[in-house]
C-alpha positions in Angstrom: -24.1 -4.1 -0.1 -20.8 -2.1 0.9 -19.9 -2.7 3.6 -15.9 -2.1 4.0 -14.0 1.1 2.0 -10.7 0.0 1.2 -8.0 2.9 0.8 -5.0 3.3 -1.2 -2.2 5.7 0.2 0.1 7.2 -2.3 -1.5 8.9 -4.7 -4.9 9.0 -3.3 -4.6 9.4 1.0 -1.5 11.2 0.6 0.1 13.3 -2.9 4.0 12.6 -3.6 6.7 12.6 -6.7 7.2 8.5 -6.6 10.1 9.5 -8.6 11.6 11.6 -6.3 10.6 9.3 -2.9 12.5 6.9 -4.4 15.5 8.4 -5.2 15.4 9.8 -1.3 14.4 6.4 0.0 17.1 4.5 -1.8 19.5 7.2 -1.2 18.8 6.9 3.2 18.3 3.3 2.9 21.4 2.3 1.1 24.3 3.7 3.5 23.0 1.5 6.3 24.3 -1.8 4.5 27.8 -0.3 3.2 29.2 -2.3 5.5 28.2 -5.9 4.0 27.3 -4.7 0.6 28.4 -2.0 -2.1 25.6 0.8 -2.0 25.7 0.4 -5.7 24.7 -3.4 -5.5 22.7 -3.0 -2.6 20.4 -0.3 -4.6 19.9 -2.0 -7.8 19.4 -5.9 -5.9 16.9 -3.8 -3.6 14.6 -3.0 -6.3 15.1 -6.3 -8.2 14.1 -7.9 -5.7 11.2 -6.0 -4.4 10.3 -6.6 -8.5 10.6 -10.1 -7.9 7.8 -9.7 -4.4 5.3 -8.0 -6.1 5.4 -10.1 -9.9 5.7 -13.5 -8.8 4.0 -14.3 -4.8 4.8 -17.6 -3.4 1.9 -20.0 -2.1 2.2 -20.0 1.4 5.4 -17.2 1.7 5.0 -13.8 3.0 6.0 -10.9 1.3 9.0 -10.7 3.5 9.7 -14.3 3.3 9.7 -13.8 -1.2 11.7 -11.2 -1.2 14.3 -12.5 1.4 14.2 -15.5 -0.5 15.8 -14.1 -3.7 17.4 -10.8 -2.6 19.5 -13.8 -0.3 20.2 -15.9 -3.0 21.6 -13.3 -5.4 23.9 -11.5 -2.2 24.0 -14.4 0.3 23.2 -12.0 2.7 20.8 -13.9 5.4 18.0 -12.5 7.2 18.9 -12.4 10.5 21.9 -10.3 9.5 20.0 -7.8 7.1 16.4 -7.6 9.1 17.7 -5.9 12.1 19.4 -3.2 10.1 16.2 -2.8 7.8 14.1 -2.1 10.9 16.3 0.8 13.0 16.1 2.3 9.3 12.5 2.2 9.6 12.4 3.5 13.1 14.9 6.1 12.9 15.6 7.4 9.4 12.3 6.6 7.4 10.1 9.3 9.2 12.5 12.2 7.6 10.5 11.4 4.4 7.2 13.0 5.6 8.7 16.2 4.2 8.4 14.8 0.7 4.6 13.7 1.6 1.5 16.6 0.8 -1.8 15.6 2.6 -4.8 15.5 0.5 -7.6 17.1 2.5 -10.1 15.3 1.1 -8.5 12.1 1.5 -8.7 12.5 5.3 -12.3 13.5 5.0 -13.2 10.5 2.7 -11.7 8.1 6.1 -13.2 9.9 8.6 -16.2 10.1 7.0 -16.4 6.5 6.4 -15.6 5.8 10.3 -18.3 8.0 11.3 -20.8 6.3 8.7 -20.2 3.0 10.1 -18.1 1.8 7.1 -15.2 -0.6 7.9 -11.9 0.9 6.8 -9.0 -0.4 5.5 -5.6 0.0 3.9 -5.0 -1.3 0.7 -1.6 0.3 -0.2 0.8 -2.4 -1.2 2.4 -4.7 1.1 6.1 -4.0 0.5 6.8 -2.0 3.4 6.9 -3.0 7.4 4.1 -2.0 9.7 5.7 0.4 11.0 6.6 2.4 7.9 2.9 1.8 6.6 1.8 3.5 9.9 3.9 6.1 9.4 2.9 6.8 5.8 -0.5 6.8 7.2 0.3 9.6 9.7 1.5 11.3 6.9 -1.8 11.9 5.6 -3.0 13.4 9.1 -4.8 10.3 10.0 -4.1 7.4 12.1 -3.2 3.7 12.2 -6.3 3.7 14.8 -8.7 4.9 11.6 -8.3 1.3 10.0 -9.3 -1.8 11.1 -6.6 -3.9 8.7 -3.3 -2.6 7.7 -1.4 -5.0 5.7 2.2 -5.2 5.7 5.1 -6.9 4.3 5.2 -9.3 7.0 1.8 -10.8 7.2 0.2 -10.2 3.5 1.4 -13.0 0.9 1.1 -10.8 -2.4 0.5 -7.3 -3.7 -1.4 -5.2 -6.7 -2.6 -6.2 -9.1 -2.8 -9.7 -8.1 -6.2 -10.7 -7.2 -5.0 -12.6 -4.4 -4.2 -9.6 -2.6 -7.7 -8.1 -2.5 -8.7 -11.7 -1.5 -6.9 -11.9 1.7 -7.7 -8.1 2.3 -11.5 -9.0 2.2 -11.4 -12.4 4.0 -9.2 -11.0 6.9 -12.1 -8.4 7.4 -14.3 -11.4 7.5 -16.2 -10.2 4.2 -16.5 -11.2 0.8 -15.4 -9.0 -1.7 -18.3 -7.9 -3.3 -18.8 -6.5 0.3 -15.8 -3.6 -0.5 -15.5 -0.8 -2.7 -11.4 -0.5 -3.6 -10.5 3.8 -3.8 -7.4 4.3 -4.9 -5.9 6.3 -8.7 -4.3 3.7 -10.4 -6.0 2.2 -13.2 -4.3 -0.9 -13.2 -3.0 -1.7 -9.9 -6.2 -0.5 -8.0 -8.7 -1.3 -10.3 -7.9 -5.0 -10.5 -10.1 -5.8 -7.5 -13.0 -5.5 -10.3 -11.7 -8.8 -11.1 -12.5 -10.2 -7.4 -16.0 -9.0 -7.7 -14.9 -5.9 -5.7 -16.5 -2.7 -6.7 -13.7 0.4 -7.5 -13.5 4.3 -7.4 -10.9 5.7 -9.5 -9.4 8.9 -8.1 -9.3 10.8 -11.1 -11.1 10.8 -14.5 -10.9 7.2 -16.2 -9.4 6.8 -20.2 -10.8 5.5 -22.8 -11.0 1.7 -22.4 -10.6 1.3 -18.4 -14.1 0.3 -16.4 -14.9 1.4 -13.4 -18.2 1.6 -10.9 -17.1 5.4 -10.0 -15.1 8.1 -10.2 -14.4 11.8 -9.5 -12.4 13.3 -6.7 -12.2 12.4 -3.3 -14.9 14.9 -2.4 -17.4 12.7 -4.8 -15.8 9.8 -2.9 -17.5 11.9 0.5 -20.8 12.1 -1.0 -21.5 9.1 -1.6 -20.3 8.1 1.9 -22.4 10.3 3.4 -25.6 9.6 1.5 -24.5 5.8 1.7 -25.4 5.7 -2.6 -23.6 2.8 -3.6 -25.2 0.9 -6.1 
């Protein structure tokens, strides 16, 4: 039986060009470290690294803790020095982004809705972002961090899509197992790989030829079947 509704955010809570975040988030990010690093190597060690986090997780590390480990090595930049600045970015600069963020309706509805039907709700965007900036993302869908009972971060989760292990910890820090959750989100790949947990999966969109899935449709089929509780 389902019994916790697992939410992606880009894409699916929230619409945005990736492409075009990106290029925005980069661009804020980068001037904040000019000081120890050229924004040019700054940029391109960034994403390497944050490659590096969600490819190969650590037994044992954090997210934080992976990507530190190697985005160190290659700049010998240390945490301590590089953390601080990373979070007054978060707090101060990040939130500008909303404008580059469209609410989906029906996304908000689909949580809501869930709440209301007694569902357990969580986040299951990927873990390479701080809490606060995840909360924030989740504002930007009109909803708030109040709406979900787990959000995982980059601090406290230990890997990201598609690697089962992330739906694992998702599952067994809301004390279920995961044939317990049903995974929404509109990536065939990185969302649909909780099938492999025993999870069951909504694809946000219309599935191609080849990729399985329990359901699909738009979020408004998401709602109906919350609200009639028809889960198979």
């Amino acid at each position: 039986m389902i019994r916790a509704i697992l939410f992606d955010l880009d894409g699916t809570l929230s619409l945005m060009d990736q492409d075009e975040f990106m290029r925005n988030y980069v661009g804020l990010l980068v001037p904040r470290f000019a000081h120890l690093l050229s924004p040019d190597r700054f940029g391109k060690q960034l994403l390497r690294s944050t490659e590096v986090m969600v490819r190969e997780p650590k037994p044992g590390r954090t997210n934080l803790q992976t990507f530190f480990d190697d985005f160190g090595k290659a700049t010998g930049q240390s945490f301590n020095a590089l953390w601080p600045i990373f979070e007054k970015f978060y707090e101060t600069d990040f939130p500008a982004l909303r404008c580059l963020a469209k609410t989906n309706p029906e996304g908000k509805k689909a949580v809501l809705s869930a709440v209301k039907q007694g569902f357990v709700t969580a986040v299951a965007s990927n873990p390479v972002m701080p809490l606060s900036a995840i909360k924030e993302r989740i504002r930007w869908a009109e909803l708030t961090p109040e709406d979900f009972s787990l959000i995982p971060s980059i601090e406290d989760f230990h890997s990201c899509k598609p690697h089962s292990s992330f739906f694992e910890e998702l599952a067994g820090r809301l004390g279920m197992v995961p044939e317990e959750c049903l995974m929404v989100g509109n990536h065939p790949v990185e969302d649909l790989a909780a099938r492999q947990t025993g999870m069951k999966t909504f694809l946000v969109g219309i599935p191609a030829v080849g990729i399985e899935t329990d359901y699909y449709g738009e979020l408004a089929d998401l709602v109906k079947l919350i609200l009639h509780g028809n889960f198979a």
